[in-house]
N, CA, C and O atoms as a GROMACS GRO file, in nm:
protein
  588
    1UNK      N    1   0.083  -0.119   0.000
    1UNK     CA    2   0.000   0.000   0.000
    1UNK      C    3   0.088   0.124   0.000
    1UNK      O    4   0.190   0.122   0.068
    2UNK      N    5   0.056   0.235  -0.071
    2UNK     CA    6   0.137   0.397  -0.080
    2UNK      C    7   0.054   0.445   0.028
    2UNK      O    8  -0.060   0.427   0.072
    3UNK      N    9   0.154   0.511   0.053
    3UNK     CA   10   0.108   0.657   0.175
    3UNK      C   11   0.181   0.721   0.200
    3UNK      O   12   0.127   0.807   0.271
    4UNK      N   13   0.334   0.753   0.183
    4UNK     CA   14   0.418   0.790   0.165
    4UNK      C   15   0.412   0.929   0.074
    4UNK      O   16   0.366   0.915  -0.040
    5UNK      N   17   0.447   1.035   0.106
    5UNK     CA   18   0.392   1.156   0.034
    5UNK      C   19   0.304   1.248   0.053
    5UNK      O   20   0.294   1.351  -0.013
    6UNK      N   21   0.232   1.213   0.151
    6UNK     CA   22   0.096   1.274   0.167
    6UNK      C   23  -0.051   1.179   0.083
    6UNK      O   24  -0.164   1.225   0.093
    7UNK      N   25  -0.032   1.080   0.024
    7UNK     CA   26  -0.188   1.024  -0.052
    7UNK      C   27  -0.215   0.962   0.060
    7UNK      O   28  -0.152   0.907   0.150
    8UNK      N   29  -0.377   0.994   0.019
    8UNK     CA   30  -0.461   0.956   0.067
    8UNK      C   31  -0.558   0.895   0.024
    8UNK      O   32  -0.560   0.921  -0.096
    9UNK      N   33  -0.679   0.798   0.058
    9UNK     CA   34  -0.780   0.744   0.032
    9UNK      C   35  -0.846   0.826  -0.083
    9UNK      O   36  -0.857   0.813  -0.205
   10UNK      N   37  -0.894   0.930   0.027
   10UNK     CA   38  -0.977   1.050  -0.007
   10UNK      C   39  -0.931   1.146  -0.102
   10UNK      O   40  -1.001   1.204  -0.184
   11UNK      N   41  -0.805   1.160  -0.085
   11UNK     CA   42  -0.705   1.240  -0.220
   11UNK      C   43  -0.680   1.143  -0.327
   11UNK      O   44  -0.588   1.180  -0.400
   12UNK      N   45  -0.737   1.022  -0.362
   12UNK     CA   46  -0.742   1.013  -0.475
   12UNK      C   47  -0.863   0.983  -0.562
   12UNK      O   48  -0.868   0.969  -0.684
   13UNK      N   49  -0.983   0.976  -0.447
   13UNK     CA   50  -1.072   0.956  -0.509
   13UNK      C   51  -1.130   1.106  -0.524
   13UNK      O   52  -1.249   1.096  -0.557
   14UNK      N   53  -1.087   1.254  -0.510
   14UNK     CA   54  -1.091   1.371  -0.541
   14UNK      C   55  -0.992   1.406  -0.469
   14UNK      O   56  -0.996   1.405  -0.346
   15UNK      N   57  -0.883   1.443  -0.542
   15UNK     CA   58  -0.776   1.532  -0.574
   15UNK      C   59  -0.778   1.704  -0.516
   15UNK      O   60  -0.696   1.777  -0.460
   16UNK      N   61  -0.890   1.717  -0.554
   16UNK     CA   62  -0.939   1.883  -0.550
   16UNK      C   63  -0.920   1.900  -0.396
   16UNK      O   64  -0.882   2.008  -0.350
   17UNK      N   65  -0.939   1.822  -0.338
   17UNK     CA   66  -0.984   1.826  -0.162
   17UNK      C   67  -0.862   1.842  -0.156
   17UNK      O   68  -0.855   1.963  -0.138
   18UNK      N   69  -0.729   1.792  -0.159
   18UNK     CA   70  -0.590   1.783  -0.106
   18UNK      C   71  -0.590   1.926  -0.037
   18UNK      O   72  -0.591   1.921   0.086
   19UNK      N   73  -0.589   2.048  -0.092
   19UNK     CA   74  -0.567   2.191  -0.056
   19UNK      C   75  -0.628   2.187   0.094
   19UNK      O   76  -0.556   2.196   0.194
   20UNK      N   77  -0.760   2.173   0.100
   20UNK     CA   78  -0.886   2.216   0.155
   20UNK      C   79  -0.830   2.172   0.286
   20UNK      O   80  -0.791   2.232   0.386
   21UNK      N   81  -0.842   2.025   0.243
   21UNK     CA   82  -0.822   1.904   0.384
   21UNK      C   83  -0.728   1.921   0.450
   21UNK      O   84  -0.737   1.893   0.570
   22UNK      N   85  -0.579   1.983   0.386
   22UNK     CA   86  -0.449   1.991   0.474
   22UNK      C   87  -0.420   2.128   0.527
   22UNK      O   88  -0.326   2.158   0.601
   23UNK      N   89  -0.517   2.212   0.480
   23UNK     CA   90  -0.516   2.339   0.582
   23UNK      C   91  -0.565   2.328   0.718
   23UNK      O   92  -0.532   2.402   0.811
   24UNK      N   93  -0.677   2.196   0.727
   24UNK     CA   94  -0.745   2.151   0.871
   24UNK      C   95  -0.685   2.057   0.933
   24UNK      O   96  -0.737   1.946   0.944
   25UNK      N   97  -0.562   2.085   0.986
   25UNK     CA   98  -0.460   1.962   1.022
   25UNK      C   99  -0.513   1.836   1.092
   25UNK      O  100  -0.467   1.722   1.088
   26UNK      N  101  -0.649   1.895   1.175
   26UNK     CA  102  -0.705   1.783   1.308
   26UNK      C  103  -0.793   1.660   1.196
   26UNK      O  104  -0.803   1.538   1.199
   27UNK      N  105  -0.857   1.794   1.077
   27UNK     CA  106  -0.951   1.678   0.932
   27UNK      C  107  -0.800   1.587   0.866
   27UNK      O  108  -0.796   1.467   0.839
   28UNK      N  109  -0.709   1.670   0.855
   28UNK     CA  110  -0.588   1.588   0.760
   28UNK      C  111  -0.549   1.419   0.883
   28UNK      O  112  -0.521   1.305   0.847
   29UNK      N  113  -0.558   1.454   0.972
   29UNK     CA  114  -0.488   1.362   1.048
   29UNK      C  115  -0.629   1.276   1.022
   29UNK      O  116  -0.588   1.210   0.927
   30UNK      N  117  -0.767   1.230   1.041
   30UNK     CA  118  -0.838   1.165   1.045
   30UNK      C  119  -0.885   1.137   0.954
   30UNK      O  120  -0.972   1.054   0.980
   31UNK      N  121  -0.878   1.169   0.805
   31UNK     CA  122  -0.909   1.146   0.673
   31UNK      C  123  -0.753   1.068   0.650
   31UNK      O  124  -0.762   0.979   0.565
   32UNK      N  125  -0.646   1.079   0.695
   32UNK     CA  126  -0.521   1.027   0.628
   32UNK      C  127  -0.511   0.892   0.672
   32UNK      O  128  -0.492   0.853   0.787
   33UNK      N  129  -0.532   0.800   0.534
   33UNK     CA  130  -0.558   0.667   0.550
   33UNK      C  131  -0.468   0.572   0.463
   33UNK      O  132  -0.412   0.619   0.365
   34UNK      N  133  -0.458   0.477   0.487
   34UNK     CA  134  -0.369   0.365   0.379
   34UNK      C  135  -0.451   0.348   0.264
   34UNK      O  136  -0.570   0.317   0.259
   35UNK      N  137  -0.394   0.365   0.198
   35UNK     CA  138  -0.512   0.329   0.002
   35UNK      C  139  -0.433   0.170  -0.033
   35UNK      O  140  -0.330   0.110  -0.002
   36UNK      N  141  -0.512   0.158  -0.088
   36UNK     CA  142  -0.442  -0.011  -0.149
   36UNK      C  143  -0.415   0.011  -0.322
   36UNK      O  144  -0.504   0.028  -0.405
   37UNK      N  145  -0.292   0.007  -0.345
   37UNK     CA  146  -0.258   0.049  -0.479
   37UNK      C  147  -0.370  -0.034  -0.572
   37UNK      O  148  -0.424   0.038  -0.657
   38UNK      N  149  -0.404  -0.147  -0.570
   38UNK     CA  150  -0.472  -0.236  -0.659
   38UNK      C  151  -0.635  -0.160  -0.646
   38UNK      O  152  -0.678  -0.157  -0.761
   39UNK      N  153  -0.702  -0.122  -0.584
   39UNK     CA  154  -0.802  -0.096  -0.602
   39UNK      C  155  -0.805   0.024  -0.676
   39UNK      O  156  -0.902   0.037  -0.752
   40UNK      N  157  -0.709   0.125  -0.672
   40UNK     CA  158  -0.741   0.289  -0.763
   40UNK      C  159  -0.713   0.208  -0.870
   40UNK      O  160  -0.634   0.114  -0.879
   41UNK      N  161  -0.815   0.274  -0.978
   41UNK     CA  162  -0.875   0.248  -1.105
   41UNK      C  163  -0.736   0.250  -1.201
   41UNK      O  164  -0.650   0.332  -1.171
   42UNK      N  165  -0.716   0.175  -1.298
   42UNK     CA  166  -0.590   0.201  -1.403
   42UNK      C  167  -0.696   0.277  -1.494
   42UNK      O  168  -0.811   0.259  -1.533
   43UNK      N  169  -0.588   0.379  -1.507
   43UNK     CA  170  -0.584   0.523  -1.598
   43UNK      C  171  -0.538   0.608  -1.644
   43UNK      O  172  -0.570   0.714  -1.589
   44UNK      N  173  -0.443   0.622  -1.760
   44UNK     CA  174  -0.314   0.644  -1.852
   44UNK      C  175  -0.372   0.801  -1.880
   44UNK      O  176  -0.489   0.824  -1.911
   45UNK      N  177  -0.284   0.888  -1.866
   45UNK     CA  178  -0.333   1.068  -1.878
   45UNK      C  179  -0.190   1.120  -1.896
   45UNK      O  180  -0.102   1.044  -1.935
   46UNK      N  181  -0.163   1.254  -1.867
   46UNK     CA  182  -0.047   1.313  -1.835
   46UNK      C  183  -0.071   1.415  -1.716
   46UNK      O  184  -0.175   1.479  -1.699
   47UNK      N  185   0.036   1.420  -1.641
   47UNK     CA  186  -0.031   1.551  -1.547
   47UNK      C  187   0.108   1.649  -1.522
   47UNK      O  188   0.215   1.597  -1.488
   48UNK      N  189   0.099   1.741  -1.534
   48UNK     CA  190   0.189   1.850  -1.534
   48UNK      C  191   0.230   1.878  -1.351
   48UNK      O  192   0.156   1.894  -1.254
   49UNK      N  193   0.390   1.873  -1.365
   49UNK     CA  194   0.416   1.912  -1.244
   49UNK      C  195   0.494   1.989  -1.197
   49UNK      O  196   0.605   1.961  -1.241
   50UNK      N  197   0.500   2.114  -1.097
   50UNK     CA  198   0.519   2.238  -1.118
   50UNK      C  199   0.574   2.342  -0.996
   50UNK      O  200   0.487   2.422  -0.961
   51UNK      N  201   0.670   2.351  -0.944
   51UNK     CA  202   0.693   2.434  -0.845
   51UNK      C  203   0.888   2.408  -0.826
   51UNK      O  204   0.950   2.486  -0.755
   52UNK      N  205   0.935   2.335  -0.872
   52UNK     CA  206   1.039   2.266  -0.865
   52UNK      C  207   1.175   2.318  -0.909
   52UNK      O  208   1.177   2.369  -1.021
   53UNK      N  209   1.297   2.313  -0.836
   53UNK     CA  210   1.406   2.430  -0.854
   53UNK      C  211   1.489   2.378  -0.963
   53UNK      O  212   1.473   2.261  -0.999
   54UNK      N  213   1.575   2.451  -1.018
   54UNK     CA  214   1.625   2.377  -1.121
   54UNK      C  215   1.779   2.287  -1.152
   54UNK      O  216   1.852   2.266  -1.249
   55UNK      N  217   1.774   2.262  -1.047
   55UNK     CA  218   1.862   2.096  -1.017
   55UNK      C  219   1.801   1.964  -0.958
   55UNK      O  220   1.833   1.881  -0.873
   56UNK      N  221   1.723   1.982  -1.024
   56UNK     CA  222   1.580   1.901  -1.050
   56UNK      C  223   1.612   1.789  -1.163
   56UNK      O  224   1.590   1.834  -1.275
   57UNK      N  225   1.654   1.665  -1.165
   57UNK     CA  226   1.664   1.554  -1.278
   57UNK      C  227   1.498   1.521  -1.295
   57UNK      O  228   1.403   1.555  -1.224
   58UNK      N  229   1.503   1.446  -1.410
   58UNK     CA  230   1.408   1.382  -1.486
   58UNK      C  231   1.400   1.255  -1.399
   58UNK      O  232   1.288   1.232  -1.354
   59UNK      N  233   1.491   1.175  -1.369
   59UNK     CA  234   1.505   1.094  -1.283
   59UNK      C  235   1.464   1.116  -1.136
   59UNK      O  236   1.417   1.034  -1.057
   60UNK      N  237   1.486   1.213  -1.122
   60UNK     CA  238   1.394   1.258  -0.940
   60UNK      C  239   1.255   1.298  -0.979
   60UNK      O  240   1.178   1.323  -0.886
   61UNK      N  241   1.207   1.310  -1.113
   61UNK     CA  242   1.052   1.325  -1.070
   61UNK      C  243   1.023   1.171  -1.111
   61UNK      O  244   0.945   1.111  -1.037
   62UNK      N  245   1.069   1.111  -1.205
   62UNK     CA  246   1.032   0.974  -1.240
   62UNK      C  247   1.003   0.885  -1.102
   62UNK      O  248   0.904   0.816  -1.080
   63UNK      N  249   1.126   0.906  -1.009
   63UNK     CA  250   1.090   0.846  -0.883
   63UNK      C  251   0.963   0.895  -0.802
   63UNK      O  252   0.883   0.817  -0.750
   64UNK      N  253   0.955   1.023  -0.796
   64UNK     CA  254   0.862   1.125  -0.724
   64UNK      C  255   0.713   1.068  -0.766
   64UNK      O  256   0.617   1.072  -0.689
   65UNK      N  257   0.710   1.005  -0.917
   65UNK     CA  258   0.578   0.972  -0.957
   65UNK      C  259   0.566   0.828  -0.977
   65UNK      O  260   0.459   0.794  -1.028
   66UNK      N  261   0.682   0.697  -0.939
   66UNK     CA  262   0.666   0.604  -0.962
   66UNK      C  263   0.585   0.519  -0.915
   66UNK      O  264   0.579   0.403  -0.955
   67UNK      N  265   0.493   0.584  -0.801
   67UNK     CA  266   0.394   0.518  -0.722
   67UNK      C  267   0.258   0.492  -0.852
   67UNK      O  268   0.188   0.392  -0.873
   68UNK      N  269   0.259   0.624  -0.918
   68UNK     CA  270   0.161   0.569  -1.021
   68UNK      C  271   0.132   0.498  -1.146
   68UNK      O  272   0.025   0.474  -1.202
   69UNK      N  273   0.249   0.470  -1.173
   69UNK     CA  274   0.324   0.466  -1.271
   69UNK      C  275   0.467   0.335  -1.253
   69UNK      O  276   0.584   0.373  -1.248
   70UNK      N  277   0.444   0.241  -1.249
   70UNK     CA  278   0.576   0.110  -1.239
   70UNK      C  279   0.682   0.134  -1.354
   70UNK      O  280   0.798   0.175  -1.348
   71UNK      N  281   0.608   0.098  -1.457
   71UNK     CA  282   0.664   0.172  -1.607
   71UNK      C  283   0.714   0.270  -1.651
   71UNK      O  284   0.772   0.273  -1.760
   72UNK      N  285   0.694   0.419  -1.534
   72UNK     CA  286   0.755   0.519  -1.587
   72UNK      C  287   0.889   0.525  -1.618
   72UNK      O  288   0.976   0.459  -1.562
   73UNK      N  289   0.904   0.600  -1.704
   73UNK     CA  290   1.092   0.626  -1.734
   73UNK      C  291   1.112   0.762  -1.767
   73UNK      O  292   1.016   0.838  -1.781
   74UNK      N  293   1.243   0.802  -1.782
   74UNK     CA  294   1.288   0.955  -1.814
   74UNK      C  295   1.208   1.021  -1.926
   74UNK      O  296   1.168   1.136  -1.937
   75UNK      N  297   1.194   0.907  -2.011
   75UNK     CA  298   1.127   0.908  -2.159
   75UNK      C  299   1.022   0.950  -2.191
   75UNK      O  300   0.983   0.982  -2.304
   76UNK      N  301   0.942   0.953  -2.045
   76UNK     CA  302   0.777   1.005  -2.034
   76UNK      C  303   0.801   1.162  -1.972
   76UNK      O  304   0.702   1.230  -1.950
   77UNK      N  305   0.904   1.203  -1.951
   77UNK     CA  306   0.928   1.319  -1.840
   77UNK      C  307   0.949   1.413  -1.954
   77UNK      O  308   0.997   1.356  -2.052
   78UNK      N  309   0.931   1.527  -1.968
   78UNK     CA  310   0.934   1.646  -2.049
   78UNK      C  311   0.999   1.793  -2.003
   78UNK      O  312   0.949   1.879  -2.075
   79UNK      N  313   1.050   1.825  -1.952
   79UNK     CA  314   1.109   1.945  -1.878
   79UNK      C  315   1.118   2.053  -1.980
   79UNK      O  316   1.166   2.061  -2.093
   80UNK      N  317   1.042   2.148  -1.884
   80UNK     CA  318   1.004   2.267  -1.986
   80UNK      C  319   1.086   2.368  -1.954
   80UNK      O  320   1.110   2.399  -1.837
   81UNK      N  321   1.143   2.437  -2.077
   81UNK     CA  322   1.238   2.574  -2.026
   81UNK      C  323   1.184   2.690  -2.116
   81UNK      O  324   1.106   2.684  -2.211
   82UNK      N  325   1.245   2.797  -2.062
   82UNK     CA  326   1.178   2.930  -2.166
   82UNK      C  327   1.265   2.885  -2.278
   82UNK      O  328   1.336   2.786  -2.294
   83UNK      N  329   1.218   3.049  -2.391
   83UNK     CA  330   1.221   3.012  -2.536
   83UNK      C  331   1.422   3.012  -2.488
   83UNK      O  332   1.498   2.916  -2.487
   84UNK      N  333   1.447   3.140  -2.459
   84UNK     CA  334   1.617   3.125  -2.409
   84UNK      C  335   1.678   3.032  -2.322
   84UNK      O  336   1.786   3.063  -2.271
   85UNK      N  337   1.618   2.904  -2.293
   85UNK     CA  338   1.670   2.802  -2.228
   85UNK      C  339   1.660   2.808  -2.054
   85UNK      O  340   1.692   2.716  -1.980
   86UNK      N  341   1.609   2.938  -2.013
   86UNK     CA  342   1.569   2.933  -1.869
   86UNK      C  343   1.502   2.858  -1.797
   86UNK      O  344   1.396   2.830  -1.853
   87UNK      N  345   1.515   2.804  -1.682
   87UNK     CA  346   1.456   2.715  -1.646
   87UNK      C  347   1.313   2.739  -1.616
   87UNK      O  348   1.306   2.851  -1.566
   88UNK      N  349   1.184   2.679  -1.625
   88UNK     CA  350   1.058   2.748  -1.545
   88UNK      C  351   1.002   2.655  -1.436
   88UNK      O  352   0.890   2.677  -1.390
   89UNK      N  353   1.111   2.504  -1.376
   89UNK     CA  354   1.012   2.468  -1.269
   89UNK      C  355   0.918   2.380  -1.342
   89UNK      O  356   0.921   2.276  -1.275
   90UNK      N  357   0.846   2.362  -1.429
   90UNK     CA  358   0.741   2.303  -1.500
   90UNK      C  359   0.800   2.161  -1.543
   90UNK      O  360   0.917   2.141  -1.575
   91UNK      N  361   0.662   2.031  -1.536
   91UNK     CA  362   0.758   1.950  -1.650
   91UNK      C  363   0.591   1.896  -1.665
   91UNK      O  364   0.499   1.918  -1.586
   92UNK      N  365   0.588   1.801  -1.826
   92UNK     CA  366   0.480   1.723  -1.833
   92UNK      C  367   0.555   1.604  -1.823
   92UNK      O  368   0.677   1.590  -1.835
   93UNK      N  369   0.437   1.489  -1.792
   93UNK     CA  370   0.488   1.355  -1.809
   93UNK      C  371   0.385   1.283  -1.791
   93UNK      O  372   0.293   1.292  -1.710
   94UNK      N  373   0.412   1.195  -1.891
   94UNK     CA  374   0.303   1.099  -1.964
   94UNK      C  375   0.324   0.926  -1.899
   94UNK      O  376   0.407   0.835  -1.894
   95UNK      N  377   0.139   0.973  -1.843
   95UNK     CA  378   0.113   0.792  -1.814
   95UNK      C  379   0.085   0.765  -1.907
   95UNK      O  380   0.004   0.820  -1.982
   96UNK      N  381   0.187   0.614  -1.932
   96UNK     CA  382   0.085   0.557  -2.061
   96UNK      C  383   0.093   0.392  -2.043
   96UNK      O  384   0.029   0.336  -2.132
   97UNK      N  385   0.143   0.321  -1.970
   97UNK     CA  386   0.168   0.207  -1.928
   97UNK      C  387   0.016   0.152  -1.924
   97UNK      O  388  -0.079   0.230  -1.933
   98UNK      N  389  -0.001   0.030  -1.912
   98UNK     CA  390  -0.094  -0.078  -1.915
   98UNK      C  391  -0.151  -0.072  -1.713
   98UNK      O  392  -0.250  -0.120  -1.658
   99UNK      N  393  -0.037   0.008  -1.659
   99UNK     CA  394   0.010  -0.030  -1.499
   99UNK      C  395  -0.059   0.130  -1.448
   99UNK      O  396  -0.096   0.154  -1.333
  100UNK      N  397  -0.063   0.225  -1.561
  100UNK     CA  398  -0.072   0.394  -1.500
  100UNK      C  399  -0.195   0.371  -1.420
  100UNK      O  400  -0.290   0.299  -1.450
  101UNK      N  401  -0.173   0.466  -1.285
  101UNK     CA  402  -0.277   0.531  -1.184
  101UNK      C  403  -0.278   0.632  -1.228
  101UNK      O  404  -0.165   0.680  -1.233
  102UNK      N  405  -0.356   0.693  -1.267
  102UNK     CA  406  -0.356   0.839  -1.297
  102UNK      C  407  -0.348   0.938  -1.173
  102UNK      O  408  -0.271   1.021  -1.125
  103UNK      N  409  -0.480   0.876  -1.146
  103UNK     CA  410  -0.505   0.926  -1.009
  103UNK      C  411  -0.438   0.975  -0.881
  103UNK      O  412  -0.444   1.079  -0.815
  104UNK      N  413  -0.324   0.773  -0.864
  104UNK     CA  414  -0.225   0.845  -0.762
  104UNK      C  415  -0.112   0.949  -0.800
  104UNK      O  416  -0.010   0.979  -0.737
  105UNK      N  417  -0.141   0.978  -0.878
  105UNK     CA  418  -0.040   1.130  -0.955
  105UNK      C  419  -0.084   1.231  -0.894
  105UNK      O  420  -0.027   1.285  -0.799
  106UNK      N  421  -0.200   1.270  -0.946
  106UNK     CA  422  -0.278   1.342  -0.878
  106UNK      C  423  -0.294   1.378  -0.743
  106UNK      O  424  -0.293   1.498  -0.718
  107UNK      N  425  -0.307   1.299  -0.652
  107UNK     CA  426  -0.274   1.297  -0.546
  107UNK      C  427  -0.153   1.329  -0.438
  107UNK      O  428  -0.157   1.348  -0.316
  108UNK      N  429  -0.038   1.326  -0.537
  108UNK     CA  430   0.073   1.363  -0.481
  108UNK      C  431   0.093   1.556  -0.476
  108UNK      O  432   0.174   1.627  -0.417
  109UNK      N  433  -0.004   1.582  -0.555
  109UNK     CA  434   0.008   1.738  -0.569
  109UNK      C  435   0.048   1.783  -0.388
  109UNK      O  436   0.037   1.711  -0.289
  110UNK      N  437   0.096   1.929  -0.395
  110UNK     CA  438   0.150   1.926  -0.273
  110UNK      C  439   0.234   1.860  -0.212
  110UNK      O  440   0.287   1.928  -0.123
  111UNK      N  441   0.280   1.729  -0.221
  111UNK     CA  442   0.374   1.682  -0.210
  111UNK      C  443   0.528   1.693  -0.230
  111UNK      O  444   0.574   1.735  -0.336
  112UNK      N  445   0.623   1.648  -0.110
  112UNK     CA  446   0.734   1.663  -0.112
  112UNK      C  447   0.837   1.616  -0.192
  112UNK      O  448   0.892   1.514  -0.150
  113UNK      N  449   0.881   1.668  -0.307
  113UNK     CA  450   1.028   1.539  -0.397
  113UNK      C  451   1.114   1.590  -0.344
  113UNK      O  452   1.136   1.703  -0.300
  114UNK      N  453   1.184   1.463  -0.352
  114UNK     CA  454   1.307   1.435  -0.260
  114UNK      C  455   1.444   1.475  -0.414
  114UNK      O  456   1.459   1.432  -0.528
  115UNK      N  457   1.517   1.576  -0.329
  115UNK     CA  458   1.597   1.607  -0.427
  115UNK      C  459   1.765   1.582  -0.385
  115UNK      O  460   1.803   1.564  -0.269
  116UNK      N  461   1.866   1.585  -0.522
  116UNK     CA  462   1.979   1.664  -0.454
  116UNK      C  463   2.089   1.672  -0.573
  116UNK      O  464   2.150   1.612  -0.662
  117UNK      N  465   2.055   1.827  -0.486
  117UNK     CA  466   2.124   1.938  -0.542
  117UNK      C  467   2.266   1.975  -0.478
  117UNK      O  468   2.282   2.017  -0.363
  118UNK      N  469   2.377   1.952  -0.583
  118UNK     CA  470   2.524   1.988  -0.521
  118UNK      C  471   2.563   1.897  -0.385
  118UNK      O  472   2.639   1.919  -0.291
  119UNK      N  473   2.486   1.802  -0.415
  119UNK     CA  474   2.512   1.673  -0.323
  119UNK      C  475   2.437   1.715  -0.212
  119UNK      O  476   2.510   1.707  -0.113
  120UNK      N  477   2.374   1.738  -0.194
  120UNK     CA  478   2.248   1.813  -0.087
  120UNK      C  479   2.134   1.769  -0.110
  120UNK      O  480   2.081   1.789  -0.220
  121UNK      N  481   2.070   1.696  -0.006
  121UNK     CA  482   1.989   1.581  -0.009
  121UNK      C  483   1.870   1.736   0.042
  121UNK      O  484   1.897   1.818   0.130
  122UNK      N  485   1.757   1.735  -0.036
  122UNK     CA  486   1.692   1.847  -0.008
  122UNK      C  487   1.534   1.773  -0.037
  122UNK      O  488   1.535   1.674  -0.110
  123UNK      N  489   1.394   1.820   0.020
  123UNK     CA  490   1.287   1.824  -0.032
  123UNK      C  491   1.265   2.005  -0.079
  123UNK      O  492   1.307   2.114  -0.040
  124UNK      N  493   1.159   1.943  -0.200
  124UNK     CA  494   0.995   2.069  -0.267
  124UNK      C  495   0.913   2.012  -0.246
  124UNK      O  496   0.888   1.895  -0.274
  125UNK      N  497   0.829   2.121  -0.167
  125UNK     CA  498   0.646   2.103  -0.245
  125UNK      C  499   0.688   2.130  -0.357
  125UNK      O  500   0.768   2.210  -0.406
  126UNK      N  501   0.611   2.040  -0.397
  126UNK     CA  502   0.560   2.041  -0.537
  126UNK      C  503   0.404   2.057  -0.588
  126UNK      O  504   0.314   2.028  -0.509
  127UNK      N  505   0.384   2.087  -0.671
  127UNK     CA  506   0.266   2.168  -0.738
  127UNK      C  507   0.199   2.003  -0.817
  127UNK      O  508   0.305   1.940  -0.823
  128UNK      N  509   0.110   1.926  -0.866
  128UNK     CA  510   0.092   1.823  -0.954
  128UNK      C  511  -0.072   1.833  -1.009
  128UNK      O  512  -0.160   1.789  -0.935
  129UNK      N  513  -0.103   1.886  -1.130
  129UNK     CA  514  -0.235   1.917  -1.184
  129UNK      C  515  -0.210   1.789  -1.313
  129UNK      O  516  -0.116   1.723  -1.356
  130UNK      N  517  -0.345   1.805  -1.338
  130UNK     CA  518  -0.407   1.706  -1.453
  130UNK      C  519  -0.356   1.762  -1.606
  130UNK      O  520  -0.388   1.881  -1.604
  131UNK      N  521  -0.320   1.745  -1.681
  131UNK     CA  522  -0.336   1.805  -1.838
  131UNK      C  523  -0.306   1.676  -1.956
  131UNK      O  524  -0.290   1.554  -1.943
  132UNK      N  525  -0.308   1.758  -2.062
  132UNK     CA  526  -0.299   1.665  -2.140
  132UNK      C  527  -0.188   1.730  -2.265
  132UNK      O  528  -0.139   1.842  -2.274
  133UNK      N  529  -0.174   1.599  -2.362
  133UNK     CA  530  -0.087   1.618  -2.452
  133UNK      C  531  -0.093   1.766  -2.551
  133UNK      O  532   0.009   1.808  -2.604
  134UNK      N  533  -0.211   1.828  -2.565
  134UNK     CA  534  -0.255   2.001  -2.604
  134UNK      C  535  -0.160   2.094  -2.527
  134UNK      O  536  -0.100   2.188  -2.580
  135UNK      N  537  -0.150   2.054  -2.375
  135UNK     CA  538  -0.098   2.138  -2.296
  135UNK      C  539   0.049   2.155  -2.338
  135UNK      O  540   0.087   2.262  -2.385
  136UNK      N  541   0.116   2.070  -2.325
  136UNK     CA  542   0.252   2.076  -2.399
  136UNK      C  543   0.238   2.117  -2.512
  136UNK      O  544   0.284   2.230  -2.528
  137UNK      N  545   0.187   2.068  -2.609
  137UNK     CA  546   0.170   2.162  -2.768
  137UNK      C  547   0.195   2.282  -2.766
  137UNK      O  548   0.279   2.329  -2.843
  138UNK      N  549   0.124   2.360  -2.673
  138UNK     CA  550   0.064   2.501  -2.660
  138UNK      C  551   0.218   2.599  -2.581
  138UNK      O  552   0.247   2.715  -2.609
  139UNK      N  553   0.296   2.508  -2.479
  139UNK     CA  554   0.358   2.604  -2.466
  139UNK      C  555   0.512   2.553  -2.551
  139UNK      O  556   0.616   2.617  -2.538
  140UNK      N  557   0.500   2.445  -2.625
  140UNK     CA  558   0.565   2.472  -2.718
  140UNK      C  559   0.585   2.593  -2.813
  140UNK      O  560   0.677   2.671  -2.836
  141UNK      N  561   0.425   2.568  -2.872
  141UNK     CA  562   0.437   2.689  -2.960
  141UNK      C  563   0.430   2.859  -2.921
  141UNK      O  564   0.416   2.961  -2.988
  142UNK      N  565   0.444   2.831  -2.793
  142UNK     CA  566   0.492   2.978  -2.722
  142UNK      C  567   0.596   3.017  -2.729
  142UNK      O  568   0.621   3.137  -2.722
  143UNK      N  569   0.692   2.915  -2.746
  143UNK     CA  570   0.829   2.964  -2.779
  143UNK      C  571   0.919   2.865  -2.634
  143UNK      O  572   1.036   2.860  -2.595
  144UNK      N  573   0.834   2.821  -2.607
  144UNK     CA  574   0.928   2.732  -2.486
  144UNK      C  575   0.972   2.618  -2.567
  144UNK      O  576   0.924   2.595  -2.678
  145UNK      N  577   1.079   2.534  -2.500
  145UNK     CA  578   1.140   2.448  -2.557
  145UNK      C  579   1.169   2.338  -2.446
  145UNK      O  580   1.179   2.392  -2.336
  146UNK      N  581   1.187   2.194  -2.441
  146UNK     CA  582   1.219   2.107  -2.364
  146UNK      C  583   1.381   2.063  -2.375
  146UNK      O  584   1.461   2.057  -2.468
  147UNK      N  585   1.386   2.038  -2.237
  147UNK     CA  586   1.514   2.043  -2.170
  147UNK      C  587   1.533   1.907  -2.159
  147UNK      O  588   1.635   1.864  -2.106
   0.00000   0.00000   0.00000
């Protein structure tokens, strides 16, 4: 079973609540429950994830999201930079495995990745919303480019 991260029962069967519920620490502690990976529904999406500094690998979010995802690899990870190569924090990455939770993706929003930077074992909140393959299109053709 995951629980590790902050998911919850209730955070994955609506996502939206995560914000709500963890501002009420006494509701977070009594809603925060063990989920059983096998029962959340298999469901292949992409979800954009967003708050993250930029010594940030592809490989530390791959881990960060492997709870939903067994199959994930670097290969699904997308790291978005401005049109001049700046970093923006942003990346998409695509469930697409036979194995994807969508859901427990979702759920990790707010959640801590475990980083390290300059050999400095560090956590982020992290930011984790729903989107889809349009979304990347779009800030492609803004002039951003992947890293």
């Amino acid at each position: 079973a995951l629980y590790a991260g902050g998911v919850s029962g209730l955070l994955v069967l609506s996502p939206a609540l995560g914000s709500q519920i963890r501002q009420d620490t006494h509701a977070w502690e009594i809603i925060r429950s063990e989920i059983i990976e096998e029962e959340v529904p298999l469901e292949k999406g992409w979800v954009k994830v967003r708050g993250f500094s930029e010594g940030v690998t592809k490989g530390e979010l791959v881990d960060f999201l492997k709870g939903a995802d067994p199959n994930l690899s670097e290969l699904d990870v997308s790291v978005v930079c401005g049109a001049d190569g700046t970093h923006l924090g942003e990346a998409f990455v695509r469930l697409d495995s036979d194995h994807s939770r969508l859901r427990l993706a979702l759920a990790c929003d707010k959640s801590e990745l475990t980083t390290r930077i300059n050999g400095k074992k560090s956590t982020e909140r992290v930011e984790v919303f729903s989107a889809h393959a349009g979304d990347l299109e779009r800030r492609l053709l803004s002039g951003c480019v992947l890293a």
